[in-house]
C-alpha positions in Angstrom: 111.3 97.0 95.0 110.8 100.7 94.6 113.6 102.8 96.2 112.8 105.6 98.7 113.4 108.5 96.4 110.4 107.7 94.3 107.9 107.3 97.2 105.7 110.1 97.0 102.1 109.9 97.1 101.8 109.8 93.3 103.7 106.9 92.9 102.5 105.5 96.3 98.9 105.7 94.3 100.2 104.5 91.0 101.8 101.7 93.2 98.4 100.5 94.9 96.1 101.3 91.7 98.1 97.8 90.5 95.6 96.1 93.1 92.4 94.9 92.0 91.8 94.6 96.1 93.0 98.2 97.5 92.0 100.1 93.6 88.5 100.4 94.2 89.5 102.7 97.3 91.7 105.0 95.6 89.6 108.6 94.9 90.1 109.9 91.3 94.1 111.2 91.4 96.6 113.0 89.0 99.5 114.8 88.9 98.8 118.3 89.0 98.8 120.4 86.6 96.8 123.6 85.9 95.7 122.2 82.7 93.3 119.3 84.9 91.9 122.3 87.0 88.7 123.0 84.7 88.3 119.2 84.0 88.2 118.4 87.5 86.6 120.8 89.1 83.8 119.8 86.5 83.4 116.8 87.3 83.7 116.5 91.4 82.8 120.4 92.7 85.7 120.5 95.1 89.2 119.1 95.2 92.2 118.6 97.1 95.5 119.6 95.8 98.4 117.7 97.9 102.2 118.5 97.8 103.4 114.8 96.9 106.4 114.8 99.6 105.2 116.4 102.4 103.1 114.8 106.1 100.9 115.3 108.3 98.4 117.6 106.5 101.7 120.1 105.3 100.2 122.4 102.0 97.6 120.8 101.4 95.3 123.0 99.5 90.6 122.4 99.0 89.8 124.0 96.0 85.9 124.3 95.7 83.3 125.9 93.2 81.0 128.6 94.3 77.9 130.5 92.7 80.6 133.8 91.8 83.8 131.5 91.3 86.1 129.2 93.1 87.1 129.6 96.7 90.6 127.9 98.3 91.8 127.3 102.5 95.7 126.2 102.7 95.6 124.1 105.7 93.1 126.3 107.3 91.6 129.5 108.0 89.8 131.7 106.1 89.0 131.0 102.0 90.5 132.8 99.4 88.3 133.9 96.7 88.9 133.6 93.0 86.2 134.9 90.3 87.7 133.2 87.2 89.8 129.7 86.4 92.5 132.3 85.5 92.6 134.1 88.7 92.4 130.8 90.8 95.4 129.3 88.9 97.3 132.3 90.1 96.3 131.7 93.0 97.4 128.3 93.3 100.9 129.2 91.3 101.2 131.6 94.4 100.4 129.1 97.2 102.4 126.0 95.2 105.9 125.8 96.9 106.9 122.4 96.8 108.2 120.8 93.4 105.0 118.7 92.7 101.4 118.1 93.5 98.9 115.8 93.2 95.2 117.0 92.4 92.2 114.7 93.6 88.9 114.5 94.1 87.4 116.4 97.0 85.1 114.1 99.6 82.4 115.1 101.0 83.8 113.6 104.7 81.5 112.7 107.2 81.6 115.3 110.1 80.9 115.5 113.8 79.6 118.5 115.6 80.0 120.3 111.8 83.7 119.0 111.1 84.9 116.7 109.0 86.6 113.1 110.3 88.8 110.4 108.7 89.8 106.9 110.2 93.4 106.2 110.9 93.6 102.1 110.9 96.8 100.8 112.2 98.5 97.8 111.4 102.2 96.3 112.8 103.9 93.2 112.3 103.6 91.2 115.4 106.5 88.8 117.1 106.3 86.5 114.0 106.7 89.1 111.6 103.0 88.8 110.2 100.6 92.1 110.0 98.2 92.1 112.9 95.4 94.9 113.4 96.4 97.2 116.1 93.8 99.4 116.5 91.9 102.3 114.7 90.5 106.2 115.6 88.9 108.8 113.9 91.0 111.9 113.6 88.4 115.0 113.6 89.4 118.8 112.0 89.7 121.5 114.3 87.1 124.5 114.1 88.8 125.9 110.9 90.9 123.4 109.4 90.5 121.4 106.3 92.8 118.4 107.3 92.2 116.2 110.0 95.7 115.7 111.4 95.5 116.1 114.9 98.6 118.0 115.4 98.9 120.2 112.9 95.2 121.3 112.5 94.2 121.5 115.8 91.8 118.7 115.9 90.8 115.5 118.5 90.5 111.8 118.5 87.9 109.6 119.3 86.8 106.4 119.0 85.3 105.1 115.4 81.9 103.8 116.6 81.1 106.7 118.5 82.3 109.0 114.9 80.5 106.4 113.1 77.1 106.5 115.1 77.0 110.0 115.7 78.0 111.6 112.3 75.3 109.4 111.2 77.5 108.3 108.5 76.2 105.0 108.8 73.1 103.2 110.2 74.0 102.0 113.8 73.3 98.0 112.9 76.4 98.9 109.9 79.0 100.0 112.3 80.3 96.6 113.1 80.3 95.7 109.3 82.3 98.9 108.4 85.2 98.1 111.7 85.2 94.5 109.6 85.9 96.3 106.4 88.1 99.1 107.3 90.6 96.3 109.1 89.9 93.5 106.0 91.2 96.5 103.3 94.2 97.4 105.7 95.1 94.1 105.4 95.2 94.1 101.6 97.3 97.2 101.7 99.5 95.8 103.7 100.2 92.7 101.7 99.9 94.6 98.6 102.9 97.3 100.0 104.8 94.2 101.0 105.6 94.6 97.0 107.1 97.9 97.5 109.1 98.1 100.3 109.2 96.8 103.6 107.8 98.3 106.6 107.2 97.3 110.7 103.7 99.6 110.7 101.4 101.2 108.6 98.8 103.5 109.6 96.0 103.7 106.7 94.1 107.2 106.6 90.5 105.9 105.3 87.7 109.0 104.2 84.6 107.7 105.4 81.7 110.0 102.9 78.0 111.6 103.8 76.4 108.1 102.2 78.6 105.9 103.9 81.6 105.1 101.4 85.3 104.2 102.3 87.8 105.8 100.6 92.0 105.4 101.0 92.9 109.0 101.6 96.4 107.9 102.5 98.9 105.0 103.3 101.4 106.5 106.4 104.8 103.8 106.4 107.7 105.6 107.4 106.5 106.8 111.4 102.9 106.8 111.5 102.2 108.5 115.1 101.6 106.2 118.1 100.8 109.0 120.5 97.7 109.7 118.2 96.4 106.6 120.1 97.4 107.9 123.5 94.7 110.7 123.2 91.8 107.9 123.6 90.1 107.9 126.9 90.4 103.9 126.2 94.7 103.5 126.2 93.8 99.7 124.9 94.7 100.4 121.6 97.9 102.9 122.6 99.0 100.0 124.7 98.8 97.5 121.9 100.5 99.1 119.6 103.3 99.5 121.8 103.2 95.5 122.9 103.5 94.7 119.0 106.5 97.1 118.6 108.0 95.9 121.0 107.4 92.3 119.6 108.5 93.4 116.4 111.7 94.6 117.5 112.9 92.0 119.3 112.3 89.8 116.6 114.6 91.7 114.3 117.3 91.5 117.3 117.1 88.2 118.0 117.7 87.6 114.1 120.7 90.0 114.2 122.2 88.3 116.6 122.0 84.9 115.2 123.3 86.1 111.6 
């Protein structure tokens, strides 16, 4: 088991690259350095540089290639130009407060009405202590943002075949397919973090692309937000999750009280 000091989301993805199940989902990641700038940028156009200890969307930086340079939005708002590498890793030295980052590759996200979405899938151990599928949404930007949490960035929720069918992401006879696949990989992160620590819920952040692909964008364990689901028209999902923590806890009090 892995103690809480070293969960940050480069170990988290170091951690789940060990699956041959959840591995497949994990985008291109390193440790930043400014070294892997050039090399990455190469390669993928635009990339996300993510403050390894922080939530909800906090510092997270898209770096991107232009036709006269690199541009760069902290959160959100306007970009910040840069015309050489040089000049865009001062940049980022200026914008980097936290103690480490992790640099990965930019998705092009599917987007509704022009902004982009991800899927929040949300698992919790039920009465018997077993991970059950709670429900899932699709978390979109607000007007200027570049992350999709809902809180911080200003954004909405709605449901993830109506994100699915309208962003045109997929064909509408594939939507039932991708609900299947987005709850069948949850479930393999969830047995696969059963390695690392243990946890009563999970919320997994999935990228859904422009062609269609699933991508794990992040793995939420400590508190991942219940009142997220509260924001559907539909409360089914809201009042699931509650039932099932509800569930869970009882469980752990009954087994307190016997020990």
């Amino acid at each position: 088991m892995h103690d809480l000091i070293s969960s940050s989301k480069w170990s988290l993805h170091q951690f789940f690259s060990k699956s041959p199940y959840v591995r497949p989902y994990l985008p291109p990641t390193s440790l930043y350095q400014p070294a892997l700038l050039e090399d990455y940028l190469g390669k993928y156009g635009t990339v996300y540089i993510k403050p390894t200890r922080t939530h909800m969307g906090k510092g997270i930086m898209r770096v991107w290639k232009t036709a006269d340079g690199f541009s760069l939005v902290k959160e959100r708002g306007e970009p910040v130009q840069a015309g050489s590498l040089s000049e865009l890793k001062q940049q980022l030295a200026r914008q980097c407060t936290e103690k480490n980052y992790v640099i990965q590759k930019g998705l092009d996200l599917a987007e509704l009405d022009g902004r982009p979405y991800d899927i929040r899938v949300m698992m919790m151990r039920n009465g018997l202590g077993k991970w059950q599928y709670a429900g899932m949404l699709a978390k979109v930007a607000g007007s200027d943002s570049i992350i999709t949490n809902v809180a911080r960035g200003g954004g909405y929720a709605v449901t993830v075949p109506y994100a699915l069918t309208k962003s045109k992401a997929v064909e509408p006879e594939q939507v039932k397919a991708i609900v299947a696949k987005l709850i069948q990989v949850s479930h393999r992160v969830c047995a696969h973090f059963n390695k690392y620590r243990h946890s009563a819920q999970i919320g997994v952040d999935f990228a859904i692309d422009k062609q269609g692909q699933l991508s794990i964008i992040e793995v939420n364990y400590d508190f991942p937000s219940h009142a997220l689901f509260a924001k559907l028209k539909d409360k089914t999902y809201f009042h699931n999750i509650k039932r099932l923590h509800y569930q869970y806890k009882n469980r752990v009090r009954r087994k307190k009280k016997k020990a």
